[in-house]
Steps between C-alpha positions, in 0.01 A plus 500: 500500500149609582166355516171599483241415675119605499318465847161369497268542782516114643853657667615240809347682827769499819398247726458587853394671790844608711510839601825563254304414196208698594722784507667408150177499344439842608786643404448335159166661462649822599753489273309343166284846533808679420725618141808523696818203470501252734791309643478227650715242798410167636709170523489193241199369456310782705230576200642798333375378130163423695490922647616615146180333353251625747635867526518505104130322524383790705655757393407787214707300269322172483376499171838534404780198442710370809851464311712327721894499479824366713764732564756300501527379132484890352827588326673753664522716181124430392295657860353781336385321147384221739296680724385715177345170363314358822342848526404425115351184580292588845335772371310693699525150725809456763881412500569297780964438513601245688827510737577845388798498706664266253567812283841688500521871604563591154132329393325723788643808305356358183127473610504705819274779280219278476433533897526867510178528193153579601393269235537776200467206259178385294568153627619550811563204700509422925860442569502189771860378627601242737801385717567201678468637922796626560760621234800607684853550480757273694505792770129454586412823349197546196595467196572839413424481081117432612469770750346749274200258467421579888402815344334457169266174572258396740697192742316212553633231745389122475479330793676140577356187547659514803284798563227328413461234726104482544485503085715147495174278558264696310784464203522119518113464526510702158776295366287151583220672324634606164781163470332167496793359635580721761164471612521150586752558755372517879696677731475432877462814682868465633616468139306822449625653775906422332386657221383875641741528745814423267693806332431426153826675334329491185119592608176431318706285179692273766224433688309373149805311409509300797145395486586413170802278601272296775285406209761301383694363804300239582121299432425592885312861488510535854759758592608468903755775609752223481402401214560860353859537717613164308463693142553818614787490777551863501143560637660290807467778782833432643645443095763760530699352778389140408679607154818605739547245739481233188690633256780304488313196470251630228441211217701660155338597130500177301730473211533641277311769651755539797860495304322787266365681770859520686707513186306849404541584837874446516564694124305802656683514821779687383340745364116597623302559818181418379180544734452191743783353455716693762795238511562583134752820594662693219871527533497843326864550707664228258328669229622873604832343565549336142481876353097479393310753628306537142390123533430580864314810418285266247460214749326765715315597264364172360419412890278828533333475149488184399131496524486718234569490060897525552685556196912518469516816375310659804725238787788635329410857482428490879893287528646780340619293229422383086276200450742333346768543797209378748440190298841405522527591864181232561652231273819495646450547887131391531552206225188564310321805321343785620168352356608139723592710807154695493273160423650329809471753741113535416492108478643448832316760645176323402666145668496735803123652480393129471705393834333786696199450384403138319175643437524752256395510169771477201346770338550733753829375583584531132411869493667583828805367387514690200401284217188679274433135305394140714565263239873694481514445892401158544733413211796686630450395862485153353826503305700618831317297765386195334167520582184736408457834773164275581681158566739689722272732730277203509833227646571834743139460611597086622797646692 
């Protein structure tokens, strides 16, 4: 569940000169001097590992492990022994948990104590957390189980890539300079141009993956801006209502990639609204009307938490009914377990990250979704697609 990791001094600087960053790096110096928990918020792929390592590099604590953990594959009965153990392992050094949100209200109560402690212990430890910018509930409103950290750690905002702009060429010159490969590309100054001004959804990681992928597409290293528009259509400046105006003539997933792709689609229909895939509605009336508002109840539920280590017991607890009740209620109106049910709404939720965004990494994907092991994942997403998470997101990326 954890891992430990012991920061050297050759730590991977920020690269850059924006005005955004400049301010990042002094709030991270301000911070590291500090004993007091830190939480902190920034998109995917904004550098929140990277600002863990240098506050816990500068900070009283440094001589100390960095124990590193992900929230979201603790077991909801386990918080306190769990947290007990990382604080074990980093002593004297930091605990850095990532996408603290991904813990039940019930956890919180577990290990709230260890915020409120003026670090009474022999080995006490920095407490670092971190959220994915912004966790909020379907009315727009913060998250209110992570309130109390607005007033027991220091907040420490990451900046987008987006905010970033005047950091995007500095970046790639960095990128040509540590990858051989990447290196060998030469970008016209339009291509450049592309590159800082797009929105980059996924920041600093996207922008390394796609400099990656030109490696590969062709022999010719010389990247025009059309060039860069023909692999990467959704850097198109007018892609959004190019996307509209030609949708109904848009070329279709090969086989089988296509009939698996609609035939999850279809199963899922009935039953889920998963996110980006708004013309999947959930005809909870037909369910309400049958007489089940305890598989209702846990449909709900599964949709709000299925990010998170789900067991029966708890979805039926919250339906108001026995396991073994619930497990019949799945098998006979859903047509599959509980256990089934839960896999492909994470699975086709993943199908749907990889639409959005073609460029994402499975590993991230993977833990977003809810899964805590890859090779599990990839040989899951396999069995119900027909194809690996990487063969998938990377056919998404032709289309």
């Amino acid at each position: 569940m954890s891992v430990q990791l012991k920061i050297t001094p050759n730590i991977i600087p920020w690269i850059g000169k924006s005005d955004a960053l400049f301010k990042l790096k002094q709030d991270i110096e301000k911070l590291a001097c500090s004993t007091i928990p830190i939480h902190i918020t920034g998109k995917s792929g904004t550098g929140k590992s990277l600002a863990v390592q240098q506050i816990h590099q500068h900070s009283p604590h440094q001589r100390g492990k960095l124990v590193i953990s992900c929230c979201k594959s603790w077991a909801p009965e386990n918080s306190r022994v769990e947290l007990d153990s990382l604080i074990n392992q980093a002593c004297h050094g930091t605990v850095y948990l990532k996408n603290i949100d991904a813990l039940s209200s019930a956890q919180f109560e577990q290990i709230k104590d260890y915020w409120l402690l003026d670090n009474p212990l022999s080995n006490a430890v920095r407490l670092i957390t971190s959220t994915s910018q912004c966790s909020t509930t379907e009315v727009g409103q913060v998250d209110t189980s992570l309130t109390w950290l607005q007033y027991y750690c220091l907040t420490l905002v990451l900046p987008s890539l987006s905010q970033r702009k005047g950091d995007v060429e500095p970046l790639i010159s960095y990128y040509q300079k540590t990858d051989l490969r990447i290196g060998q590309l030469k970008l016209e100054k339009s291509a450049i141009s592309l590159l800082t001004n797009y929105s980059w959804p996924d920041n600093v990681k996207q922008l390394k993956r796609c400099l990656e992928k030109l490696t590969f597409v062709d022999d010719n290293t010389e990247i025009t801006k059309q060039a860069l528009i023909e692999v990467f259509p959704c850097m198109a400046p007018n892609f959004e209502h190019h996307t509209q105006s030609n949708s109904d003539i848009s070329a279709p997933l090969q086989s089988p990639l296509a009939e698996a792709h609609a035939d999850l689609e279809t199963e899922l229909a009935v039953y889920f609204q998963t996110p980006n895939t708004t013309s999947l509605q959930v005809d909870k009336t037909t369910i309400r009307s049958q007489g089940h508002p305890a598989l209702q109840r846990a449909l709900d539920y599964l949709e709000a938490h299925y990010t998170q280590p789900l067991s029966l017991s708890e979805v039926a607890e919250c339906a108001c009914v026995s396991p073994s009740h619930l497990s019949f209620l799945f098998k006979r109106y859903i047509g599959r377990s509980f256990k089934q049910t839960l896999l492909r709404i994470r699975i086709n939720t993943a199908m749907a990250l990889f639409r959005e965004n073609p460029y994402s990494q499975v590993t991230e994907v993977c833990d977003d979704v809810g899964f805590s092991d890859l090779s599990f994942f990839v040989r899951k997403f396999k069995a119900v697609v027909g194809v690996s998470p990487g063969v998938y997101r990377d056919q998404r990326a032709k289309h």
